[in-house]
BADREN-83799 format. One record per atom (N, C-alpha, C): x, y negated, z. Coordinates in steps of 0.2 Angstrom, whole numbers, padded with zeros to 4 digits, always signed. Layout:
N
XYZ ...
//
This chain:
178
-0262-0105-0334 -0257-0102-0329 -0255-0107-0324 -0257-0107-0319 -0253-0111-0313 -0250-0107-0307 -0249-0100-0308 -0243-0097-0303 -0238-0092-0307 -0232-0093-0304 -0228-0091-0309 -0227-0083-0306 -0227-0083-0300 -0228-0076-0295 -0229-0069-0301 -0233-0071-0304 -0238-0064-0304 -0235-0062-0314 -0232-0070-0319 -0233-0069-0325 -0226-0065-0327 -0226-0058-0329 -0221-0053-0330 -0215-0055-0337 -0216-0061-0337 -0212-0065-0344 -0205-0069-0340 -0206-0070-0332 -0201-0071-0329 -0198-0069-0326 -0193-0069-0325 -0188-0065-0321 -0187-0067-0313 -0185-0063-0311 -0183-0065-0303 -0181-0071-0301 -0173-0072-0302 -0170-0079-0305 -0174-0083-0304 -0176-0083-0310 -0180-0089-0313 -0185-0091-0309 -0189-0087-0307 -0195-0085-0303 -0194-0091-0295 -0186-0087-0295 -0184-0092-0287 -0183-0098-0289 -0182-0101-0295 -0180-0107-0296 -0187-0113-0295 -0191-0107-0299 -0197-0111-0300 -0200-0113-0294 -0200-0107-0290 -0204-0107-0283 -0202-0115-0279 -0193-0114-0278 -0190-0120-0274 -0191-0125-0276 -0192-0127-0283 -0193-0132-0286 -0198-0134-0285 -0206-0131-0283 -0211-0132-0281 -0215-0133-0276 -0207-0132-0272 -0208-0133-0263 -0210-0139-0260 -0205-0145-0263 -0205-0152-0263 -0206-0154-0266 -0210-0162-0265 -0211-0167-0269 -0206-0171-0272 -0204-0170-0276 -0201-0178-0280 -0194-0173-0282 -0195-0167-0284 -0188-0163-0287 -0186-0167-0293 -0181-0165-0296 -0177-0167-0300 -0179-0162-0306 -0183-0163-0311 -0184-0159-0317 -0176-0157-0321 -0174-0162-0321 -0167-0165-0327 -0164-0157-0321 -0162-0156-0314 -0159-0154-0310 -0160-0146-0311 -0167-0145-0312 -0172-0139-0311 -0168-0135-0320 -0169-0141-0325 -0166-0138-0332 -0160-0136-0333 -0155-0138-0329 -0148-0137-0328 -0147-0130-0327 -0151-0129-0320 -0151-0122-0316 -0152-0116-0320 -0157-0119-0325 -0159-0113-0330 -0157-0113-0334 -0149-0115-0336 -0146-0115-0341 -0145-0118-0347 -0150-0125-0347 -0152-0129-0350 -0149-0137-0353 -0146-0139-0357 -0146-0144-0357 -0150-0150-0360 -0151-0156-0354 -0157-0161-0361 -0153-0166-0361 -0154-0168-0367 -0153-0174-0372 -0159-0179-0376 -0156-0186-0373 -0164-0190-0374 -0160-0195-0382 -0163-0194-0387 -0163-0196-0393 -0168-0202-0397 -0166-0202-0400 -0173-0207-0404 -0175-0204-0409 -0181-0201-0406 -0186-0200-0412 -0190-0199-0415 -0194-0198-0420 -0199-0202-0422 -0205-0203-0416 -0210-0208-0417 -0213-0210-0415 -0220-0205-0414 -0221-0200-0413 -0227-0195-0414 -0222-0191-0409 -0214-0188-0409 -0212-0184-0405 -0211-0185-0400 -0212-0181-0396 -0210-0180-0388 -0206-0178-0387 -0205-0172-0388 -0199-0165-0388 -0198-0160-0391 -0194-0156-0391 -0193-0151-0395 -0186-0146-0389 -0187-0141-0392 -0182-0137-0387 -0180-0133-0393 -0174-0132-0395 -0168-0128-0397 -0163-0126-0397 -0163-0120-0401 -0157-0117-0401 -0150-0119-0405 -0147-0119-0400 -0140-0123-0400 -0134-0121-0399 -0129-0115-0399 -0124-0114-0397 -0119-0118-0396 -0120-0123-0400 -0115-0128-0400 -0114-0134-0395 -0120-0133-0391 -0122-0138-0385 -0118-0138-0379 -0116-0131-0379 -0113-0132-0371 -0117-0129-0366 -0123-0127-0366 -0126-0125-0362 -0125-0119-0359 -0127-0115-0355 -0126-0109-0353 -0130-0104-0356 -0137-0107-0359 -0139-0102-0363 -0141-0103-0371 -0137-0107-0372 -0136-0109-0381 -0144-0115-0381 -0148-0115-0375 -0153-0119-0378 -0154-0125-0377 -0156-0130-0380 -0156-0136-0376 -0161-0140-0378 -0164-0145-0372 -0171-0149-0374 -0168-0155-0377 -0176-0158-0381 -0172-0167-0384 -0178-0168-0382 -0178-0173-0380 -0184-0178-0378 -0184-0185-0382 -0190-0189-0382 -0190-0197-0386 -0186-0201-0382 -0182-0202-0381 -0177-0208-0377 -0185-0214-0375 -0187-0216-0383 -0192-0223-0382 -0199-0222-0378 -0199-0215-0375 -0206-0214-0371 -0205-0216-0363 -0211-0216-0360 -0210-0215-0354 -0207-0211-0350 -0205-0213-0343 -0201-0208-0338 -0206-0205-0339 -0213-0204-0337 -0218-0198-0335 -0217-0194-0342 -0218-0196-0346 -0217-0194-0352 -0212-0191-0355 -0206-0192-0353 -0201-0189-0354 -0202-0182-0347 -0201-0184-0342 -0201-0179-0336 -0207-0174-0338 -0213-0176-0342 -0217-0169-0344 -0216-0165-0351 -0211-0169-0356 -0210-0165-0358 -0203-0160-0358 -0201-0163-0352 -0195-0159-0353 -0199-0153-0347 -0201-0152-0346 -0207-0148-0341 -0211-0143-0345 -0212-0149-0352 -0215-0144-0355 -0211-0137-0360 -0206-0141-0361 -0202-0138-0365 -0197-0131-0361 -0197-0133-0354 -0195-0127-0348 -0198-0123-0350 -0203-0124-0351 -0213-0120-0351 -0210-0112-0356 -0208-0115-0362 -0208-0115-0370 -0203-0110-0368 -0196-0111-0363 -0188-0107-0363 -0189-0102-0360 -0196-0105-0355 -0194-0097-0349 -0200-0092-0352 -0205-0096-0354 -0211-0090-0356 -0212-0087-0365 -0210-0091-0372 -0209-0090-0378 -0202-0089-0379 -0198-0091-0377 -0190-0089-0381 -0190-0082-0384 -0191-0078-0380 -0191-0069-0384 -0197-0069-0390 -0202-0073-0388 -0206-0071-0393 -0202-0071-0401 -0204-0067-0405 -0201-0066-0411 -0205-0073-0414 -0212-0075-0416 -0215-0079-0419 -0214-0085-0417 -0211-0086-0410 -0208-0093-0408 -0200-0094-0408 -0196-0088-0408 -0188-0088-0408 -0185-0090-0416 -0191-0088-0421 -0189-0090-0429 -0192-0095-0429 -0196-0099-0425 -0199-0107-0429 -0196-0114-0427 -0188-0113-0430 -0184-0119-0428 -0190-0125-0429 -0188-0129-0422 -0192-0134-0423 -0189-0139-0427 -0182-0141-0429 -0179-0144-0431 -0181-0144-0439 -0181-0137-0438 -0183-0136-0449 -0190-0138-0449 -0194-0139-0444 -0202-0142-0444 -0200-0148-0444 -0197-0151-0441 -0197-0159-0441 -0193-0162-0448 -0188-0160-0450 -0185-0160-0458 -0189-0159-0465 -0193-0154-0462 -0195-0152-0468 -0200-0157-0471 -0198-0161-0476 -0201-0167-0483 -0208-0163-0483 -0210-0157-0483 -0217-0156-0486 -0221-0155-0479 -0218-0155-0472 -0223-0152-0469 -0224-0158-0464 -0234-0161-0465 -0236-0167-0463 -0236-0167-0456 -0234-0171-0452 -0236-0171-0444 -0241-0170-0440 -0245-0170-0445 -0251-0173-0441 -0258-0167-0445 -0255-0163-0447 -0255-0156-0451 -0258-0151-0444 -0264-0149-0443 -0266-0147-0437 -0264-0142-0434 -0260-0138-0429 -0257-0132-0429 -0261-0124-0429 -0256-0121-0431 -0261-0115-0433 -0264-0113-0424 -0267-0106-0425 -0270-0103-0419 -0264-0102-0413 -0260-0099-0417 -0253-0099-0410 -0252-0103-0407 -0247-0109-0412 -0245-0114-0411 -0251-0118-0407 -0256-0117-0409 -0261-0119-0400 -0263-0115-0396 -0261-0109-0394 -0260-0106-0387 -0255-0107-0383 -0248-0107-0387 -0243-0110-0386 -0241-0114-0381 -0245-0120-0386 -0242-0127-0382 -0249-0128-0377 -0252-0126-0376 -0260-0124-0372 -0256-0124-0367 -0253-0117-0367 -0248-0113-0360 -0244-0116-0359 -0238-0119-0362 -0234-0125-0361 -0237-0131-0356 -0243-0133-0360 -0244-0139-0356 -0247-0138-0347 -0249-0131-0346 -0252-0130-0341 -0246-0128-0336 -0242-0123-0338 -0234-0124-0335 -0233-0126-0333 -0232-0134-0335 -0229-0140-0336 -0232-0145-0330 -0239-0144-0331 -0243-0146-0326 -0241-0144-0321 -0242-0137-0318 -0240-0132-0314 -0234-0135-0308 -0230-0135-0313 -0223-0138-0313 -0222-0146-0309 -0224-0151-0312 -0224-0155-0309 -0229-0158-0303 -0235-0152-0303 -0238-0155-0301 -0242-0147-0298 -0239-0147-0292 -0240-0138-0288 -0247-0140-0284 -0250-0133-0285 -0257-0136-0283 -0257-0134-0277 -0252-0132-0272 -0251-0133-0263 -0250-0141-0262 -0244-0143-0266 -0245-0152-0264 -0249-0156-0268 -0253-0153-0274 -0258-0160-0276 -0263-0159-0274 -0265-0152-0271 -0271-0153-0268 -0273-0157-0260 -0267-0157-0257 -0267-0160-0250 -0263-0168-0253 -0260-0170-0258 -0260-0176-0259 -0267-0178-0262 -0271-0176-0263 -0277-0177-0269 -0283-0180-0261 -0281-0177-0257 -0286-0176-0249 -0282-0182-0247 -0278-0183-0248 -0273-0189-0242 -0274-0195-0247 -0276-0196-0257 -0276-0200-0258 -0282-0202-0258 -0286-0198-0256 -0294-0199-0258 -0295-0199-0266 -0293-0193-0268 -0295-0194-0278 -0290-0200-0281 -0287-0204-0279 -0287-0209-0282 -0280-0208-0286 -0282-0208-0292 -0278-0207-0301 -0273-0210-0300 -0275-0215-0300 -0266-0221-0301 -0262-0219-0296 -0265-0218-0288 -0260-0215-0285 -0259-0209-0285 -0260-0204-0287 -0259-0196-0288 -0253-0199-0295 -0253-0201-0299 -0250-0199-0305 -0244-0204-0304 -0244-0211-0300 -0237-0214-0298 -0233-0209-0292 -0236-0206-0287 -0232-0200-0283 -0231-0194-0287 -0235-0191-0292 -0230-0186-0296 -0225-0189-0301 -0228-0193-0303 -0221-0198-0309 -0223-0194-0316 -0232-0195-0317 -0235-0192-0323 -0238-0196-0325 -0243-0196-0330 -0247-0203-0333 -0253-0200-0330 -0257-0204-0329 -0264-0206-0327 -0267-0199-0330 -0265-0199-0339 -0269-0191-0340 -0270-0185-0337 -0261-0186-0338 -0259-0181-0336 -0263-0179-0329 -0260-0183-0323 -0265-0182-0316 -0271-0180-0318 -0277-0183-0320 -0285-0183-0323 -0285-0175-0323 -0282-0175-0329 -0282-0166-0333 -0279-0160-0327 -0274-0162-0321 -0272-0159-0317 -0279-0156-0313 -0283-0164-0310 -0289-0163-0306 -0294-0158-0307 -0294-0159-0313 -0300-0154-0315 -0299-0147-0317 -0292-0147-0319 -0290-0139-0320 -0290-0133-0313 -0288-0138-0307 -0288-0134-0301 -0295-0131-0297 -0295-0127-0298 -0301-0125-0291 -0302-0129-0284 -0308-0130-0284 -0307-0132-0277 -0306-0129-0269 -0302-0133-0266 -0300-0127-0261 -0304-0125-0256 
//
């Protein structure tokens, strides 16, 4: 998914936040999460985590949700997963199979390994998350005319969105060409 226009999982609201947010270059994600009710918080944790998005009442937020991110990662890395985890609030939160899978009871739980591959869902999921995510940081009105103005060039594509190298890579190739 790269337009959010058409995906009937979003609401109007939302929908205009998304759009504005992907008018400009260099938006504020942390600013964009706020808007949608969102509160994040950057923790220490384990060294394989990114993020996690939960349910929270007790957070303060406007919609009980709130993101955590690795404190110890990267900006871009921090900035895509909290992008990613937007992905997760606006498009899965109703879902019944992803509204009962505290992530939190996942990360706790003594018996379940990390590195335990995730089922089929769990990779369509985060599939659609990451492409969201991309989407989001990375709109394909201004990466494609950044892409023409850098001449391709990676390092510079992913230091102007404030993404890693991959990320950019994985962006070029998702997009059609115009």
């Amino acid at each position: 998914m790269t337009s959010f226009h058409a995906d009937p999982r979003i609401d109007d609201r939302t929908r205009l936040l998304l759009r504005g947010f992907c008018e400009t270059l260099g938006e504020d994600i942390l600013r964009l999460a706020r808007d949608l009710g969102l509160k994040v918080f950057e923790e220490d944790l384990l060294p394989y985590e990114s993020g996690f998005l939960e349910y929270a009442p007790t957070c303060g937020s406007a919609s009980n949700f709130r993101i955590v991110v690795n404190r110890h990662q990267s900006i871009e890395r921090r900035r895509f997963s909290v992008a990613h985890e937007i992905a997760h609030f606006v498009l899965h939160r109703d879902r019944s199979d992803f509204a009962f899978r505290s992530e939190t009871r996942h990360r706790t739980n003594k018996d379940l390994d990390p590195f335990v591959y995730l089922d089929q869902c769990d990779k369509h999921l985060e599939a659609e998350a990451n492409k969201f995510a991309s989407a989001l940081l990375m709109p394909p009105n201004l990466f494609r005319s950044a892409n023409i103005r850098l001449e391709g060039d990676v390092d510079r594509l992913a230091k102007l969105f404030v993404v890693s190298r991959e990320v950019a890579r994985r962006r070029l190739s998702e997009l059609p060409p115009s």
